[in-house]
C-alpha positions in Angstrom: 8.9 13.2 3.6 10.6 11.3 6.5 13.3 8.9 5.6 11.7 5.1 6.5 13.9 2.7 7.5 12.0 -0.3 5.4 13.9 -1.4 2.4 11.8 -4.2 0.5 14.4 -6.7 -1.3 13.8 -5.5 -4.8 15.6 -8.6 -6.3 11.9 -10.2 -6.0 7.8 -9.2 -6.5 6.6 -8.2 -2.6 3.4 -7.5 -0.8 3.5 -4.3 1.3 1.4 -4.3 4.0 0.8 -2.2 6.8 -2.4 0.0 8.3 -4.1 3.0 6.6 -2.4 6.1 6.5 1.3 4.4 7.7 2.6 5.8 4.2 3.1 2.3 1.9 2.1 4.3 -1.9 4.8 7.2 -0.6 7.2 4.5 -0.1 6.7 2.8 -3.2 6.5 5.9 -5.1 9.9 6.8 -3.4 11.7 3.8 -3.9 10.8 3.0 -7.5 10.9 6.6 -8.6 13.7 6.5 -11.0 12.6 2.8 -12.4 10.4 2.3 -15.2 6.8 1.6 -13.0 3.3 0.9 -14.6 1.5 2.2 -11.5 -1.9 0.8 -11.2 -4.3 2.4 -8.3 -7.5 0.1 -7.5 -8.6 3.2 -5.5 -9.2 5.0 -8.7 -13.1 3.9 -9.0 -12.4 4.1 -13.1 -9.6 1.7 -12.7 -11.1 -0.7 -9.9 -14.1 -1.0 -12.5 -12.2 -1.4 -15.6 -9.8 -4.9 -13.8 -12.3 -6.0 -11.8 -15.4 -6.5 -14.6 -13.2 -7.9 -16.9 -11.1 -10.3 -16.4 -8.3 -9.8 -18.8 -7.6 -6.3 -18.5 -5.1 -6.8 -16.7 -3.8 -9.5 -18.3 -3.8 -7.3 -22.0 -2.1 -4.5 -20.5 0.6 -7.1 -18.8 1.4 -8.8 -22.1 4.2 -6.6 -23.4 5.0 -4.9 -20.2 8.2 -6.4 -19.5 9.7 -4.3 -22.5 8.6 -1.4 -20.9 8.2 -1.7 -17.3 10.6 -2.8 -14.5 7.9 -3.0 -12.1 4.2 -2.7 -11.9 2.4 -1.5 -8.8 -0.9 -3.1 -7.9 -2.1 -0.7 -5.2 -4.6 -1.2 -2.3 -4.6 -4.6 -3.9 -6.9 -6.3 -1.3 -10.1 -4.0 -3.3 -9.4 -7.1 -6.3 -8.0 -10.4 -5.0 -8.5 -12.3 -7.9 -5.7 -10.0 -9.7 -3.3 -11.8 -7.9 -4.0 -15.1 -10.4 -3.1 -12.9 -13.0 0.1 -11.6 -11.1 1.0 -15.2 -10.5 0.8 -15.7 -14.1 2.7 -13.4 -15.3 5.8 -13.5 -12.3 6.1 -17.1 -13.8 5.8 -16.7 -17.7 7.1 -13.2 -18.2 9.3 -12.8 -15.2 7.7 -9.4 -14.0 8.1 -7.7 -10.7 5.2 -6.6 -8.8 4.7 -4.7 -5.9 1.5 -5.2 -4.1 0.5 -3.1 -1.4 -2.4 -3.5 0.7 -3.9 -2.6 4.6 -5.4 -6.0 5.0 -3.3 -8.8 4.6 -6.3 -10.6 7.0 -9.0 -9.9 4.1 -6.8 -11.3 1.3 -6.3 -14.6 3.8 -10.0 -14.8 5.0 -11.5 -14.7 1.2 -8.9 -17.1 0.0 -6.7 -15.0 -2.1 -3.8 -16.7 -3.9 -1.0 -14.8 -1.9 1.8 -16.6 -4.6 3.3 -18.8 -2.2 7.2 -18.1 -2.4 6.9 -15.9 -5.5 6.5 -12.8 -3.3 8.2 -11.5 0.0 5.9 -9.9 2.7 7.0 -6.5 4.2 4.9 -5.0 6.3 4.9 -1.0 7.1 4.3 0.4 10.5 3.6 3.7 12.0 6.9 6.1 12.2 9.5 4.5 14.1 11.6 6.5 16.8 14.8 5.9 14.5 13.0 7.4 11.6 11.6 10.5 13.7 15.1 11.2 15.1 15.3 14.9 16.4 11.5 15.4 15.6 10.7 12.5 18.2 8.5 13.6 21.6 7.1 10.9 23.7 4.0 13.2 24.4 3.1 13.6 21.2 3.5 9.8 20.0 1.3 9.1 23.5 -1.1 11.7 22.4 -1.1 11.4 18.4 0.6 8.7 17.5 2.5 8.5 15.0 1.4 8.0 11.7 3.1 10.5 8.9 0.1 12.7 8.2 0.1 13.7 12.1 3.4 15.0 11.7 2.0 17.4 8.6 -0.4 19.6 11.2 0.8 22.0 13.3 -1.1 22.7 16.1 -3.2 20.2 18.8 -6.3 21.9 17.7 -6.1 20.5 14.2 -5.2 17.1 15.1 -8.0 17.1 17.3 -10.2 18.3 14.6 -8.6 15.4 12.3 -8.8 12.4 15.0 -11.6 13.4 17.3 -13.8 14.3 14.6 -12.9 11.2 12.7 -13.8 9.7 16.1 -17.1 11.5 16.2 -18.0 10.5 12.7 -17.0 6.8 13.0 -19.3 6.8 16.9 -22.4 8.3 14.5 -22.0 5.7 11.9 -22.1 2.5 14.5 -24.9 4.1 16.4 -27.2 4.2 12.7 
């Protein structure tokens, strides 16, 4: 994994935002990998289902977590909005740090989402930076590829035409339906 130069404040709960596939869960992972993290993934269909049809889920498996937890991860939280009342609760009566990542801040806006005015920082996560590429930099490629991380993991132009012209291809068939 490349180094990335973001470095949330971890004095404080944060949202993590950034586009798909710019790397926020690696980061996370990486940075809080020797804390004590309850990692919660609202991609997992089982969990998603489980928070979001009933209400205090969440809330029951908070109760006792700040004996056990330093942080809890609420990822992709922009799937379940209404978890950040919950969050709100519990940075104010328990003192719990959360780190909330998401790829649209916009949705979490637009629908109204309590985004815990001044109880969490905003970072926001972008594509691999020049600094953070270093040596493995090459203008052509950023101009062809871009640079988001997975890019970086195929080896040859053929499969990252594959990956991005077929994902292309695919998302051109689904608007034409």
């Amino acid at each position: 994994m490349l180094k990335r130069t973001l470095k949330p404040l971890m004095s404080n709960s944060f949202f993590l935002f950034g586009a798909r596939g710019v790397g926020k869960t690696s980061l996370i992972y990486e940075i809080l990998k020797n804390r004590p993290t309850l990692f919660i993934d609202l991609l997992d269909p089982t969990e998603f289902e489980s928070l979001t049809l009933n209400s205090g889920e969440l809330g029951a498996r908070l109760k006792n977590a700040e004996s056990d937890y330093e942080w809890i991860v609420l990822d992709e939280i922009q799937k379940a909005p209404a978890l950040l009342d919950v969050v709100h609760q519990f940075i104010e009566r328990k003192k719990l740090k959360f780190a909330l990542t998401g790829s649209s801040a916009r949705k979490l806006k637009r629908g109204g989402a309590n985004l815990l005015a001044g109880r969490a920082y905003t970072s926001h996560l972008f594509p691999l930076t020049f600094e953070e590429l270093g040596e493995s930099f090459n203008l052509d490629q950023i101009l062809s590829w871009g640079s988001l991380p997975k890019i970086f993991s195929i080896e040859t132009n053929e499969e990252k035409k594959i990956l991005w012209i077929g994902k292309s291809i695919n998302s051109a068939r689904i608007l034409a339906s």
